[in-house]
N, C-alpha and C positions, 0 to 999 in steps of 0.2 A: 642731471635731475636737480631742480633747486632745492635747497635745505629749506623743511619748514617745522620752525618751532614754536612749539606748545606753548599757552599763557594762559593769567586766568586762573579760576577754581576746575575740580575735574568732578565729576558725579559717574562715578563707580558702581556697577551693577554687578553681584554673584562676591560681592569684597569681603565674605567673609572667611575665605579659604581661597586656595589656590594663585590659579592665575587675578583672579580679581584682586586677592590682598596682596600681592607680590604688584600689578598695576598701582596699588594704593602705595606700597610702602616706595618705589622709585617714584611715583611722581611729588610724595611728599617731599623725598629729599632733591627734587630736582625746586622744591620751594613754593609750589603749587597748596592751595589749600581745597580741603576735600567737603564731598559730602560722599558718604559711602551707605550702599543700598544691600540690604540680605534679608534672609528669614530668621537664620541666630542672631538673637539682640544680645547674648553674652561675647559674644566672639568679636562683634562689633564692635561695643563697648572698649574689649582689651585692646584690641588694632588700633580705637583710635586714640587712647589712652597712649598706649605706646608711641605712638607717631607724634600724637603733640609733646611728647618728652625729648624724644629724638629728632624732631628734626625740627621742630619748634613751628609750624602751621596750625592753622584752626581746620578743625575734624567736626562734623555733624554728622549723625546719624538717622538714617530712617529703615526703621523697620518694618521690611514689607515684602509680602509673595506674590511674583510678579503675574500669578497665573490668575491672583484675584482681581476682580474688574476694579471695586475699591481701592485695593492697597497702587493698584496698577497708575490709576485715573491722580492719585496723589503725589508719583514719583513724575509724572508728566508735568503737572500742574510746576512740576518744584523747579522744572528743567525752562519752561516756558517764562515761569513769572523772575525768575531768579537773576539778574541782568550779572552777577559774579562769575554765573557758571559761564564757562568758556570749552571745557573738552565733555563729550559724554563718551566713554567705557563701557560699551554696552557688550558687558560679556557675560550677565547671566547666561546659563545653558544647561542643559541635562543629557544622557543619552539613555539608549534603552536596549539591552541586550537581548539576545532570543532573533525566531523566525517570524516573521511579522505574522502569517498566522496563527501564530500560537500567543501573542503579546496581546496581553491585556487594552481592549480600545479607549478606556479612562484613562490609562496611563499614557496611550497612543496622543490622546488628543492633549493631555496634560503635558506632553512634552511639543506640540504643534503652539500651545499657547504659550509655553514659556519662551523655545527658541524663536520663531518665527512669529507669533500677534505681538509679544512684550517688545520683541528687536522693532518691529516696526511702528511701535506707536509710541513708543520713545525716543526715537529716530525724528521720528514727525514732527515730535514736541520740541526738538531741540535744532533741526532743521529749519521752523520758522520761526524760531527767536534768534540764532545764530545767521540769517538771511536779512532779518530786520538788523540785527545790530553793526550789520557787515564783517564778521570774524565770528570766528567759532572752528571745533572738530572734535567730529565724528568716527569713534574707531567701534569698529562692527567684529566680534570674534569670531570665525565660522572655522572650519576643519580642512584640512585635504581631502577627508572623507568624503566632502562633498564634489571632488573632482575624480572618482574614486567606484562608481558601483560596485566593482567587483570585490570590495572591503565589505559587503554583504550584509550591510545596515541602511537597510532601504530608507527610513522615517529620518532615523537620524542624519544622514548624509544628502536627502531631500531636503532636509530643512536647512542643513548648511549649505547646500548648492543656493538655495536661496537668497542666505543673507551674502554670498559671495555674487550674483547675480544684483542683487540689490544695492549695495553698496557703488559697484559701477554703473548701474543706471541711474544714482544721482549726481553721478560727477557730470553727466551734460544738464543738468538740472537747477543746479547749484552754482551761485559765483567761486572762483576759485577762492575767496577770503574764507568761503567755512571748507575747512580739508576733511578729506576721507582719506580712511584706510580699512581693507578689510585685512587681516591677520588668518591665516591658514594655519595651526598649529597643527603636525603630525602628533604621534603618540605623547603624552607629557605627564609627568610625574604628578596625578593630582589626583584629588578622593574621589572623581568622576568615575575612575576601575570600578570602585568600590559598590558608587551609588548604583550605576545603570543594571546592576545584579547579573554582568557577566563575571568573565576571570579577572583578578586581578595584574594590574600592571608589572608586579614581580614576575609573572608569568611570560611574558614578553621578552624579547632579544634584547639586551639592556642597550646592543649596539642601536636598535631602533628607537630607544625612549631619552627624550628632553628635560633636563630636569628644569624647574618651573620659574628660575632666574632667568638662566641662560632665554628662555623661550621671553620672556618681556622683554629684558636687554636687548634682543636681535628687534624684536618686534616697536620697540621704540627708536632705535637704527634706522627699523626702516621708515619710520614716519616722517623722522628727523631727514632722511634723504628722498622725503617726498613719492615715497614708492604710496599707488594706491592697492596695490593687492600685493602682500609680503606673506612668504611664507619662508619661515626660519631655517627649513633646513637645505634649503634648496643650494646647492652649490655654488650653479649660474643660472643670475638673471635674464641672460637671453634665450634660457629652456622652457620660460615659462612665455617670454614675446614671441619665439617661433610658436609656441599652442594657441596664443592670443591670434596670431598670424593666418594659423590656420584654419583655426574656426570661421573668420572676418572672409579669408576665400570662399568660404561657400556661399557669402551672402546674396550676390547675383545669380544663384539658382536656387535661392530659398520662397521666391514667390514668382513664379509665371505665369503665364495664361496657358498652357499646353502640360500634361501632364511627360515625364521625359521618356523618349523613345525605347529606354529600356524596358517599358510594363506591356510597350508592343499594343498601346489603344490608337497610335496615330491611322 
């Protein structure tokens, strides 16, 4: 797998916690300069304060909630016009605990627009600037959840099936000069317990939970070894090409002209 390394500024989405400021703070000191995207402008502020102290980059901010059409249409515009930016971090995200019947549909579709309309018209915007300019990359955050139903977060784990579905259907799309990666993070040490109004992550087997370096470190790893779908905790890479393998088998009976003789209509 060839090594492929990151250049350029990065434009960081959800950076003002978590995995997004842990993204912000190693690509800083990998010498990258930033523009980092949130809804906290105080939190913002201190990260990039801090980063331009320690590692010596230039840090912009934009404050903004990616689920409004406004603040949305400005982080695009900044990714398009910007000929610096070179990676987008497109890892805002929410989740949302509970029985889908029972979840609030405002907050249903509030998290449809954060994970899944923001991921993709971000994407978009940075897709045809990083195609025109010939370089550019693309890191998309989605979950395992999403390979996962039986994790029994139907909305949430649909929405990361998708941006995990998504991200490889732009690699036949896309010249190999702008890179992708989609990021599968399992369980991971970060205020998302907290937000989505289930239990919290101390609740959890700690042998199952990430803490939130480690999960960037692997996941820069894997970018750097040109993997497009990396998920940190996974042992061996060839567990996830035999799944890859066997999905791609059923493709010569996923459309025929005969219905299969097991429904017994021939």
């Amino acid at each position: 797998m060839s090594k492929q390394q990151l250049s350029g500024a990065a434009l960081v989405t959800g950076a003002s916690s978590g995995i997004g400021a842990t993204y912000a703070d190693r690509l800083a000191r990998r010498g990258h300069d930033l523009v980092l995207v949130a809804r906290d402008a105080s939190r913002l502020a201190d990260l990039a304060d801090r980063l331009r102290t320690e590692a010596g980059v230039s840090v912009d901010v934009i404050q903004a909630d990616l689920t409004n059409a406004v603040d949305l249409a400005r982080v695009e515009a900044r990714l398009a016009e910007d000929a610096a930016i070179d990676i987008l971090i497109n890892n805002a995200g929410a989740a949302l605990a509970g029985d889908f019947v029972d979840q609030d549909l405002d907050k249903v579709d509030n998290l449809i627009q954060l994970n899944v309309v923001s991921v993709t018209r971000l994407a978009h915007a940075a897709a045809g600037a990083f195609k025109a300019r010939g370089r550019g990359a693309i890191v998309n955050i989605s979950s395992v959840v999403g390979l996962l139903p039986e994790f029994r977060s139907p909305v949430y784990g649909a929405t990361k099936a998708y941006v995990t579905y998504f991200t490889q259907g732009l690699r036949s799309q896309l010249p190999e000069a702008v890179k992708l990666q989609a990021v599968l993070p399992g369980a991971t040490r970060t205020e998302i317990w907290d937000r989505s109004g289930g239990g919290g992550v101390d609740a959890l087997d700690p042998s199952t939970v990430m803490e939130v370096g480690d999960l960037v470190d692997a996941a820069l790893a894997g970018f750097d070894q040109g993997e497009l779908v990396t998920i940190p905790s996974l042992p061996e890479a060839g567990d996830f090409a035999a799944y890859d393998a066997a999905r791609l088998n059923l493709a010569p009976n996923l459309s025929r002209d005969r219905p299969a003789l097991r429904y017994g209509l021939a």
